[in-house]
VMD Tcl script that builds the backbone (N, CA, C; Angstrom):
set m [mol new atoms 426]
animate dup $m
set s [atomselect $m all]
$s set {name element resname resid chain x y z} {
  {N N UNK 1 A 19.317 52.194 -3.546}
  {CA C UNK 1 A 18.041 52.681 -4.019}
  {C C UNK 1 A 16.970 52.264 -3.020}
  {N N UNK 2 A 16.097 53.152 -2.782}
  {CA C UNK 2 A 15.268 52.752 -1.568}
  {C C UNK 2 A 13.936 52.068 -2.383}
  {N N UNK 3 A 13.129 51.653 -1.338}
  {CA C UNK 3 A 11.782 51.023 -1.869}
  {C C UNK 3 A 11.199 51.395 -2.832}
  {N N UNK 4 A 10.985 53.153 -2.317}
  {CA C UNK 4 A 9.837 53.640 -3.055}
  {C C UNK 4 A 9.987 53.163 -4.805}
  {N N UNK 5 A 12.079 54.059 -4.767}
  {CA C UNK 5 A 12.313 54.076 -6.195}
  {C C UNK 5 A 12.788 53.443 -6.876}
  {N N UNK 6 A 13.090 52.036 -6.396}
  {CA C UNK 6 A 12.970 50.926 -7.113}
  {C C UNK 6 A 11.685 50.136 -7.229}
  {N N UNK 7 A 10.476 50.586 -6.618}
  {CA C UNK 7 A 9.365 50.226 -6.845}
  {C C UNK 7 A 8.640 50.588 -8.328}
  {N N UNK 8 A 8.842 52.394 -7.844}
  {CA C UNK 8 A 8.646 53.355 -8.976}
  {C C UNK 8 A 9.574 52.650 -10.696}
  {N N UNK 9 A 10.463 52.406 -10.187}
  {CA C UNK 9 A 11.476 52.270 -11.662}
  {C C UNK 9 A 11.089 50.879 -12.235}
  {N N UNK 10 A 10.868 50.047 -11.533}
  {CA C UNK 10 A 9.704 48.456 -11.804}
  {C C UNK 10 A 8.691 48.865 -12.969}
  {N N UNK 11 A 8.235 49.453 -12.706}
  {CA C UNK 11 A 6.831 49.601 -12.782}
  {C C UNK 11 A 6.717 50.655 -14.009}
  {N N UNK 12 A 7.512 51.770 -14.017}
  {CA C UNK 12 A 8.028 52.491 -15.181}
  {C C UNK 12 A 8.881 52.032 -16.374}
  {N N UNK 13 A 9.854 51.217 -16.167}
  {CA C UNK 13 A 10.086 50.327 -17.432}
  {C C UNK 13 A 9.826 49.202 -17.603}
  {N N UNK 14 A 8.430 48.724 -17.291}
  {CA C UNK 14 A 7.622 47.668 -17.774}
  {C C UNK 14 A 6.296 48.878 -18.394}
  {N N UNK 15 A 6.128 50.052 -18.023}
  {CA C UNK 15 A 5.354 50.481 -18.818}
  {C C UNK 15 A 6.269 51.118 -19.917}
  {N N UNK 16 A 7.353 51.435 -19.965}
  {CA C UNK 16 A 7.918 52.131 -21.038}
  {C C UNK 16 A 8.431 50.913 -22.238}
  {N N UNK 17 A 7.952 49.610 -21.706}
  {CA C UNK 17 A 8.411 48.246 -22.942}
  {C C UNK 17 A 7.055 48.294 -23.456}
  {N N UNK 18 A 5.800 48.569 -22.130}
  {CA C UNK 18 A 4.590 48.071 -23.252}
  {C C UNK 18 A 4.413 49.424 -24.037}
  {N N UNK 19 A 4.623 50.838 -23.952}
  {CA C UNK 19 A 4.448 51.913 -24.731}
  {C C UNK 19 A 5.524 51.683 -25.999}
  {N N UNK 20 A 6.485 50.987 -26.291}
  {CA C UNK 20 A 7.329 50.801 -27.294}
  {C C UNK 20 A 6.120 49.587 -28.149}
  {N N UNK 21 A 6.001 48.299 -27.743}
  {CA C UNK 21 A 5.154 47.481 -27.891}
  {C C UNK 21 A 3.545 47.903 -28.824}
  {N N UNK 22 A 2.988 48.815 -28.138}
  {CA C UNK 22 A 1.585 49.250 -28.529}
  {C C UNK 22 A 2.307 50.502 -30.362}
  {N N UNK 23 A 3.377 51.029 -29.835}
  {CA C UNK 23 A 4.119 51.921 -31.256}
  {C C UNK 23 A 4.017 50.945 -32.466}
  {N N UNK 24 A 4.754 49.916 -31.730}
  {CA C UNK 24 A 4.859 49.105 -32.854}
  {C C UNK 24 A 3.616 48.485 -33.599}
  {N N UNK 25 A 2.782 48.036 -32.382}
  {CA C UNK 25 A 1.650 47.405 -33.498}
  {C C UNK 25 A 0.823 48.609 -34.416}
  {N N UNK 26 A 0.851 49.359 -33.665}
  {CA C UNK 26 A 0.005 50.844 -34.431}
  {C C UNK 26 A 1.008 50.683 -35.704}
  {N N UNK 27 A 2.631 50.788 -35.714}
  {CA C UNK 27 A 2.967 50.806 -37.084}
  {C C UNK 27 A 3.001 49.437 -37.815}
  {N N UNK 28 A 2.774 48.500 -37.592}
  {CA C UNK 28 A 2.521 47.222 -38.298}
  {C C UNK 28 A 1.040 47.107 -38.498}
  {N N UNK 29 A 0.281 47.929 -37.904}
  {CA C UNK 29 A -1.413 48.205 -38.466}
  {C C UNK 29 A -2.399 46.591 -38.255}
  {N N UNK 30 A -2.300 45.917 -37.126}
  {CA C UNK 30 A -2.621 44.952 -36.857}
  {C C UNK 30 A -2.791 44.921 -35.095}
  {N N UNK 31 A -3.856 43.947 -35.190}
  {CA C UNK 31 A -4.135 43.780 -33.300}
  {C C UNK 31 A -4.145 44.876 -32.876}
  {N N UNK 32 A -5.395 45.753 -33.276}
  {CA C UNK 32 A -5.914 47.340 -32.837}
  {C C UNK 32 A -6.028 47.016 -31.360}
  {N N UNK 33 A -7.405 45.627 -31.347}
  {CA C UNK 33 A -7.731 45.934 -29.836}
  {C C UNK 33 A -6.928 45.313 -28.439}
  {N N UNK 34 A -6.220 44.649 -29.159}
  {CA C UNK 34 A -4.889 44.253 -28.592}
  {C C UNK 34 A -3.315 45.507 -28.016}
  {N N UNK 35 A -3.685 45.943 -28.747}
  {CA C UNK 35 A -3.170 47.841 -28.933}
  {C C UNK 35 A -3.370 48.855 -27.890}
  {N N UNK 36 A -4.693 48.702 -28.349}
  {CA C UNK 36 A -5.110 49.576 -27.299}
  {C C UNK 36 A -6.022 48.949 -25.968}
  {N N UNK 37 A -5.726 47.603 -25.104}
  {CA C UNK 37 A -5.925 47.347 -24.265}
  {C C UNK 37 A -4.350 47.419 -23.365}
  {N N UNK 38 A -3.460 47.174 -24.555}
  {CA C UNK 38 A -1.925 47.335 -23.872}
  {C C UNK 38 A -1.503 48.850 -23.496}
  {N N UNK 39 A -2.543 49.669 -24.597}
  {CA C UNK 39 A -2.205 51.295 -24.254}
  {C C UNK 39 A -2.718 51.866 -22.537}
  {N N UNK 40 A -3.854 51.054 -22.695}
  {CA C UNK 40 A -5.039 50.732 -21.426}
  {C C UNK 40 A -3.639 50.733 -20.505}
  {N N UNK 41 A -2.937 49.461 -20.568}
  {CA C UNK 41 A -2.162 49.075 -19.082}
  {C C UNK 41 A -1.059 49.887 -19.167}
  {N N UNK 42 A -0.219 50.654 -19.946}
  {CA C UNK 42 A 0.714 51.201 -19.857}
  {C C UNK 42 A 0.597 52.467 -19.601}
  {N N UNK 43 A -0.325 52.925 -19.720}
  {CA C UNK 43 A -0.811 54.546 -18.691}
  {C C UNK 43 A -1.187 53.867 -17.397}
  {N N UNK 44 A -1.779 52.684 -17.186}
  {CA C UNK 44 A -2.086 52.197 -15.743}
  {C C UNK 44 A -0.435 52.176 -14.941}
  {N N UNK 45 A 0.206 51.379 -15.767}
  {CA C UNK 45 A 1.637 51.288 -14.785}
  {C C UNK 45 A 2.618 52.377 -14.600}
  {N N UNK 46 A 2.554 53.850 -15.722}
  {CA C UNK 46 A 3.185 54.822 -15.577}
  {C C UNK 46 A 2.338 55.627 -14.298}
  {N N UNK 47 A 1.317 55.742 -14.539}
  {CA C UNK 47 A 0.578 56.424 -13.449}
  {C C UNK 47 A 0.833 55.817 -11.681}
  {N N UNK 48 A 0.936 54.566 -12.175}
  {CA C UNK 48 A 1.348 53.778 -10.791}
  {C C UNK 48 A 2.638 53.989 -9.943}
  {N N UNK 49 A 3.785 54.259 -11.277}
  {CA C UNK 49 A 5.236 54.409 -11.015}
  {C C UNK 49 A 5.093 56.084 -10.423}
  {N N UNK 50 A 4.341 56.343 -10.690}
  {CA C UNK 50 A 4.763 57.559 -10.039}
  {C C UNK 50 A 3.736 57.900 -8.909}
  {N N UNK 51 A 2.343 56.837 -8.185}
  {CA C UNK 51 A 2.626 56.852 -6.708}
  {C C UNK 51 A 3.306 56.223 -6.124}
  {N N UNK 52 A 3.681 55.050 -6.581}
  {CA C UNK 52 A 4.902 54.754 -5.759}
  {C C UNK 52 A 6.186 55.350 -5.921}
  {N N UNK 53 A 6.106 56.341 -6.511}
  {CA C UNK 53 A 7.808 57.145 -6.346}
  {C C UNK 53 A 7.707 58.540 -5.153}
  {N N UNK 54 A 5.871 58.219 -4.893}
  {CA C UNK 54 A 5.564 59.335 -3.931}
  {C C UNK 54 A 5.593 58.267 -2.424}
  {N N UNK 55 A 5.961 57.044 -2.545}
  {CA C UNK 55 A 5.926 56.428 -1.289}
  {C C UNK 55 A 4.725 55.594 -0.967}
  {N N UNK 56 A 4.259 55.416 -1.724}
  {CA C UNK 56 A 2.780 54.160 -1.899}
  {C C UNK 56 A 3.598 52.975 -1.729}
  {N N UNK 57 A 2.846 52.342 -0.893}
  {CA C UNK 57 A 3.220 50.988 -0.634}
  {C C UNK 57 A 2.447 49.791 -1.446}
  {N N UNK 58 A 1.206 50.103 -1.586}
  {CA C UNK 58 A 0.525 49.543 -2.641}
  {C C UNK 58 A -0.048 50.332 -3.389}
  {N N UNK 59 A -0.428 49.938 -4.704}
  {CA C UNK 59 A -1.408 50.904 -5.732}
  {C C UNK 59 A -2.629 49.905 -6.355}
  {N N UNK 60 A -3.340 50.032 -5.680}
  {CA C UNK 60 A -4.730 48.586 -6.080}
  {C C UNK 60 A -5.766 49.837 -7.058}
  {N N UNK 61 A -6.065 48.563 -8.133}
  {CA C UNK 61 A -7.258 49.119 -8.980}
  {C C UNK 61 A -6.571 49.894 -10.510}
  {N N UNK 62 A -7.139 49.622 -11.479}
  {CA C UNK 62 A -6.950 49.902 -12.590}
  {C C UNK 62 A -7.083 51.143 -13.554}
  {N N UNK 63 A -8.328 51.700 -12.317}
  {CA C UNK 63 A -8.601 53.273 -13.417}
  {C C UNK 63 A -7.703 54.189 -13.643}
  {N N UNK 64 A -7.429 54.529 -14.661}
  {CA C UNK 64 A -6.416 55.808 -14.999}
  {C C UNK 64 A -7.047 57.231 -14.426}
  {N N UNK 65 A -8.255 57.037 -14.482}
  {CA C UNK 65 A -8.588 58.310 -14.260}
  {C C UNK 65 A -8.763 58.403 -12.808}
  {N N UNK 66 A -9.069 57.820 -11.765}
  {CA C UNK 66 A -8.609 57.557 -10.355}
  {C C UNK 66 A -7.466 57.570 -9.752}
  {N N UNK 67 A -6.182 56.972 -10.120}
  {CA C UNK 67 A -4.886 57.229 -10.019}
  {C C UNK 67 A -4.414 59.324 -10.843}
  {N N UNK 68 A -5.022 59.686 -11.825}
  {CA C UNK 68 A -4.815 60.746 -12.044}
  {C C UNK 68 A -5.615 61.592 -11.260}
  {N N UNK 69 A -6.888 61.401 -10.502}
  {CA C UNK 69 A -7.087 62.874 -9.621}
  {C C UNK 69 A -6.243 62.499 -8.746}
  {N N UNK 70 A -5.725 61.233 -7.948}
  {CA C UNK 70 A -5.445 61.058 -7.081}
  {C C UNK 70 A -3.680 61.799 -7.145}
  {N N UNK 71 A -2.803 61.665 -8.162}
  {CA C UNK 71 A -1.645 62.604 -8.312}
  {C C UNK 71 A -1.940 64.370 -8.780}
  {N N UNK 72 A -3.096 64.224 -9.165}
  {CA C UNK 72 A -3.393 65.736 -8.969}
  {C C UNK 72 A -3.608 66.442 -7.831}
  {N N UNK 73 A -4.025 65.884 -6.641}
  {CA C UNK 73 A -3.714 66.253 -5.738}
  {C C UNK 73 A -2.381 66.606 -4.941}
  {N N UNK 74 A -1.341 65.330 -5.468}
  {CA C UNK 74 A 0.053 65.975 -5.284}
  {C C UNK 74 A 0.812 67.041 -6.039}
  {N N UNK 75 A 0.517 67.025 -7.595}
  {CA C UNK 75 A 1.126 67.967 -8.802}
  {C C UNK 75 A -0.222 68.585 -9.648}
  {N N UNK 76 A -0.395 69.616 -9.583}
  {CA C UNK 76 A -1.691 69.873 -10.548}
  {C C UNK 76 A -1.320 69.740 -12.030}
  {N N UNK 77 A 0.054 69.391 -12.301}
  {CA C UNK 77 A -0.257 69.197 -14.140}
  {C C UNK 77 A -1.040 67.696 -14.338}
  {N N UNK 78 A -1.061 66.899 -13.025}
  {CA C UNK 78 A -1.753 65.577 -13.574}
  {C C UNK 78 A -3.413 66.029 -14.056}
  {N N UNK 79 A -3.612 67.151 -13.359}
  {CA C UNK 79 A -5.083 67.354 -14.118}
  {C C UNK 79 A -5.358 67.487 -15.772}
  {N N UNK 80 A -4.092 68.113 -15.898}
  {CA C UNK 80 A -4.574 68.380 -17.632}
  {C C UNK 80 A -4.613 67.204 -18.175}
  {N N UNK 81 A -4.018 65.521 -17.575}
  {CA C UNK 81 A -4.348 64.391 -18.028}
  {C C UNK 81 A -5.615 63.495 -18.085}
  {N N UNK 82 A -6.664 64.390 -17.013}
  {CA C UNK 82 A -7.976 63.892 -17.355}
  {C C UNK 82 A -9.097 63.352 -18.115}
  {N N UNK 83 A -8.657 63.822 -19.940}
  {CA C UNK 83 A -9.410 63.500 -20.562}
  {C C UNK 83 A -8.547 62.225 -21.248}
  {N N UNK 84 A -7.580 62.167 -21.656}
  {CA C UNK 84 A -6.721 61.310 -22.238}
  {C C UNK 84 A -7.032 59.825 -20.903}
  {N N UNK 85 A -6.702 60.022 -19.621}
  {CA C UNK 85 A -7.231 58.979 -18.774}
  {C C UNK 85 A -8.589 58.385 -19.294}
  {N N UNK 86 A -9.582 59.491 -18.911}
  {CA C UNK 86 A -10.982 58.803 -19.304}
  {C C UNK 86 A -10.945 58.002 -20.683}
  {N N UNK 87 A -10.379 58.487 -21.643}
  {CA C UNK 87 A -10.623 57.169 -22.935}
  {C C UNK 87 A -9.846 55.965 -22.470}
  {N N UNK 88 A -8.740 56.367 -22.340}
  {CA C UNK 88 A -7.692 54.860 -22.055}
  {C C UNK 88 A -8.857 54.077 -21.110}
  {N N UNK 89 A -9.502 54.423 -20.101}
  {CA C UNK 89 A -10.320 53.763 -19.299}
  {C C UNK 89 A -11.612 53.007 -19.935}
  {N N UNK 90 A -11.865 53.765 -20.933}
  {CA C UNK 90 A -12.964 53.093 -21.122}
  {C C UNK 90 A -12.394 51.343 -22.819}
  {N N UNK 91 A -11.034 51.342 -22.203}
  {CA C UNK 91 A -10.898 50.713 -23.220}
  {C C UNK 91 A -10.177 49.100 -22.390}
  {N N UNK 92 A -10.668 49.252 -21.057}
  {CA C UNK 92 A -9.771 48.380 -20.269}
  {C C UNK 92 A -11.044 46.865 -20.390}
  {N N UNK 93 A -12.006 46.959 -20.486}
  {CA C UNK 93 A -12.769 45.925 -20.843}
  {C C UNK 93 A -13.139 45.379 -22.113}
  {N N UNK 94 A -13.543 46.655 -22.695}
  {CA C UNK 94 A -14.051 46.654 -23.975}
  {C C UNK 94 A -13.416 45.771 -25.441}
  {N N UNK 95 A -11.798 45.832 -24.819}
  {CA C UNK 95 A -10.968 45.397 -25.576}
  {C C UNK 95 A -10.483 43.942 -25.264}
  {N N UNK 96 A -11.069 43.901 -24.392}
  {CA C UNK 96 A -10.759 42.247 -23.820}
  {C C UNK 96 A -11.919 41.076 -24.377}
  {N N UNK 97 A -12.959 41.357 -23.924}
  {CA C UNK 97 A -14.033 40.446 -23.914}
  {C C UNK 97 A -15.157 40.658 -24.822}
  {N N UNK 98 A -15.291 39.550 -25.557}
  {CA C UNK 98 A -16.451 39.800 -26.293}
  {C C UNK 98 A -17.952 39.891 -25.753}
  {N N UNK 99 A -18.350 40.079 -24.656}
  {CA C UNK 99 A -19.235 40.838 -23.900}
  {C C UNK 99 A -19.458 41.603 -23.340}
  {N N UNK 100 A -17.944 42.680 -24.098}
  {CA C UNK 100 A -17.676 43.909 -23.553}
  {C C UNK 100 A -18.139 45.079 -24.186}
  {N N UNK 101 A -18.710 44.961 -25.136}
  {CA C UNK 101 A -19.514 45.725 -26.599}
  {C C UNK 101 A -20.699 45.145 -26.908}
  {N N UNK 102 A -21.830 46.043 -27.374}
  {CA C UNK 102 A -23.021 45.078 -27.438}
  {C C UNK 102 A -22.694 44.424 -28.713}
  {N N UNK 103 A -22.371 44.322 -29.902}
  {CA C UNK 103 A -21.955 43.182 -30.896}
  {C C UNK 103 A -20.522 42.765 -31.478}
  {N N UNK 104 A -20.455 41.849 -32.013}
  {CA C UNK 104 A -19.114 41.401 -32.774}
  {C C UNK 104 A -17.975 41.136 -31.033}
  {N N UNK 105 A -17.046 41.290 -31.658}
  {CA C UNK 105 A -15.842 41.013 -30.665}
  {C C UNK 105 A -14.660 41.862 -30.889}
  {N N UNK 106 A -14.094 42.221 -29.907}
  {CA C UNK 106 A -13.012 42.971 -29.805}
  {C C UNK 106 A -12.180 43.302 -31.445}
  {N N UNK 107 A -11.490 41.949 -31.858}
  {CA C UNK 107 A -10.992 42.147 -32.525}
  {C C UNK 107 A -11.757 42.538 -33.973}
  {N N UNK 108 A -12.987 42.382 -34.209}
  {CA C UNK 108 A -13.571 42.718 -35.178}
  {C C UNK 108 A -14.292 44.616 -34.964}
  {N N UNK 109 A -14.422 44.694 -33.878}
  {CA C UNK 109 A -14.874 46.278 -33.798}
  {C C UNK 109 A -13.677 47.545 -33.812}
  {N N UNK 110 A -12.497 46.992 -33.136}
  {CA C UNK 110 A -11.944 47.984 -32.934}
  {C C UNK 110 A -10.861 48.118 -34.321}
  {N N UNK 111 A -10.485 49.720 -34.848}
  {CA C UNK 111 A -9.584 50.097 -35.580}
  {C C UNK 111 A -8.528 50.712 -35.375}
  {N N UNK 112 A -7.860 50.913 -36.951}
  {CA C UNK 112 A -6.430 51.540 -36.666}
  {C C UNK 112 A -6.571 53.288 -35.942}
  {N N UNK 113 A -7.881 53.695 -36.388}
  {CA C UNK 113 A -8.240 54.881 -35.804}
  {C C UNK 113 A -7.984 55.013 -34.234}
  {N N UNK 114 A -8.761 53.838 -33.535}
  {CA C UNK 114 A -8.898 54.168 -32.172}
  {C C UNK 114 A -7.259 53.673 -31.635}
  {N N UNK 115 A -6.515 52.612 -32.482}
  {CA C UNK 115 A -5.546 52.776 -31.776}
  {C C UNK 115 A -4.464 53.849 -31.762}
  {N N UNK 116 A -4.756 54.397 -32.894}
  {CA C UNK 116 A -4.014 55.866 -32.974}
  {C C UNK 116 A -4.357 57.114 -31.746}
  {N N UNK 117 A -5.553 56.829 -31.741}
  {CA C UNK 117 A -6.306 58.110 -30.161}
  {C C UNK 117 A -5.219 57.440 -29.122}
  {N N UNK 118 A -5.480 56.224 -29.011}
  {CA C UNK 118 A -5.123 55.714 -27.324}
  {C C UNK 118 A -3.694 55.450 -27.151}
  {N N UNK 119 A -2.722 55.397 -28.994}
  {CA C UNK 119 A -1.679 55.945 -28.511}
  {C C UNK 119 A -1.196 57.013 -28.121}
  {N N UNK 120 A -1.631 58.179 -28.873}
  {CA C UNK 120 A -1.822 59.431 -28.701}
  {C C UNK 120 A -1.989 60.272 -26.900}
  {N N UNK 121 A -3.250 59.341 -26.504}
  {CA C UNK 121 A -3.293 59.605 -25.238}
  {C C UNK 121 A -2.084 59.288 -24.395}
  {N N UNK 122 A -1.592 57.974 -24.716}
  {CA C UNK 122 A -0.862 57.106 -23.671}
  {C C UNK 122 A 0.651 58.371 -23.855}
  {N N UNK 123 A 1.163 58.577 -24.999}
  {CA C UNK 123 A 1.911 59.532 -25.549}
  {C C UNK 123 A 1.960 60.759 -24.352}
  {N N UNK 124 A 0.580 61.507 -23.973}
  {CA C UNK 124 A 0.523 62.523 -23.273}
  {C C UNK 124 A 0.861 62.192 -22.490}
  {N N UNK 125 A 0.100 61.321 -21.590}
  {CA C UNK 125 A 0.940 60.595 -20.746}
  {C C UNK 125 A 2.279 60.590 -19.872}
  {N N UNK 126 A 2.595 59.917 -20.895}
  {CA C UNK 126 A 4.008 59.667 -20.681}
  {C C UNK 126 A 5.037 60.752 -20.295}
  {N N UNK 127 A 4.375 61.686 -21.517}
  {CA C UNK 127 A 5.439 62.969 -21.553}
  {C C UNK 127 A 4.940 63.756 -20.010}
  {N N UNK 128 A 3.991 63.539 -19.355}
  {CA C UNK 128 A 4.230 63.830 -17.836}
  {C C UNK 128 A 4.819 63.349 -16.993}
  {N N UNK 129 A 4.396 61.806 -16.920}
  {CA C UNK 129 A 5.204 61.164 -16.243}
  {C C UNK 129 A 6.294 60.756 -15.870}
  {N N UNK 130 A 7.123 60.970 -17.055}
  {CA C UNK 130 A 8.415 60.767 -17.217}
  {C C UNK 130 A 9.252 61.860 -16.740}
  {N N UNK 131 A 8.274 62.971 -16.926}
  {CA C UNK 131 A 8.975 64.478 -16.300}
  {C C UNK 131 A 8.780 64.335 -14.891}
  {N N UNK 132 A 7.715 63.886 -14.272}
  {CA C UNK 132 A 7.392 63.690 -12.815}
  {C C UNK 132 A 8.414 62.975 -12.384}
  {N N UNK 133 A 8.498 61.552 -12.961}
  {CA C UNK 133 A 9.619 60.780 -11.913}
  {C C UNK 133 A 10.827 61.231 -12.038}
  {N N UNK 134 A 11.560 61.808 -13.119}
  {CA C UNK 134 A 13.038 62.663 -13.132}
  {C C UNK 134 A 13.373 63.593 -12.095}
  {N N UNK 135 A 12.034 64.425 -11.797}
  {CA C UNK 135 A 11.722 65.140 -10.967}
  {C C UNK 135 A 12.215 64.738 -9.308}
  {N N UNK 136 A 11.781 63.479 -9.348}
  {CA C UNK 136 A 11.770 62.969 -8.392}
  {C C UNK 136 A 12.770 62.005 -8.166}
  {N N UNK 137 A 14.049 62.186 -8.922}
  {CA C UNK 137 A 14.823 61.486 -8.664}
  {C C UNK 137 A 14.954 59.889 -9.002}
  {N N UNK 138 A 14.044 59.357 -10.425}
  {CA C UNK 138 A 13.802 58.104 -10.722}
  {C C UNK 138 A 14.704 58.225 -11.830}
  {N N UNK 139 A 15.873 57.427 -12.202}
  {CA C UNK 139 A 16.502 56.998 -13.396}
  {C C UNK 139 A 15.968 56.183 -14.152}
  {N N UNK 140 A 15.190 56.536 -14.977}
  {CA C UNK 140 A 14.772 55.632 -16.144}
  {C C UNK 140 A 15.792 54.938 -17.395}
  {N N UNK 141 A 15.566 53.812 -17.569}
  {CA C UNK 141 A 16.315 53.027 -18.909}
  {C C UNK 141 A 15.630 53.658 -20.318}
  {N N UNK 142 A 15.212 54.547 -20.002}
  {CA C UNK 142 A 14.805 54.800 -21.631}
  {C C UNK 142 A 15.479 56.186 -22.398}
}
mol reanalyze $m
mol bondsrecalc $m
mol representation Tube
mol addrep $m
């Protein structure tokens, strides 16, 4: 297995444990913003697995929606992932720090609602990505 796609396959089933992970808490209905900061990183590392399955040697920086124009330029279905990126993004701070919202704290603002969106998103997701790296010759464990 060469670099790229054992780089790519790293990086894809550590996001396909935290997308099992974030299922679960959504169905145990607890640690929303915990939920959906993990939904946050697991569209970050699927999106990642698949520039490095294009031969990226590094992938620096966190935005989903930056890593998705940036594979839309290689595949145009990453565009239809644009809006689902932008929420997951705006949930990469917000959900961490309690000076990430103007009141209360993470775990007191966020709900089972929003973690349902950002699984939802992460969901779309996936169902590209997973088609992308097959595509490309990545054997996934899932």
């Amino acid at each position: 297995m060469n670099i790229p796609t054992r780089e790519a396959k790293r990086w894809q089933d550590q996001a396909e444990d935290d997308l099992r992970f974030t299922q679960w808490i959504r169905a145990e209905g607890v640690f929303f913003d915990k939920g959906c900061f993990l939904a946050q990183q697991a569209g970050e590392k699927t999106l990642k697995a698949c520039l490095y399955a294009q031969g990226r040697r590094a992938v620096i920086g966190h935005s989903l929606l930056e890593m998705t124009h940036e594979l839309s330029a290689i595949d145009a279905r990453f565009s239809d992932l644009l809006s689902a990126a932008k929420r997951l993004d705006r949930l990469y701070i917000s959900t961490r720090y309690p000076n990430g919202i103007p009141g209360g704290s993470p775990y007191q603002i966020f709900e089972l609602d929003d973690l349902h969106m950002a699984v939802q998103d992460l969901e779309v997701i996936f169902n590209l990505t997973r088609r992308f790296l097959h595509e490309h010759s990545i054997q996934l464990d899932t």
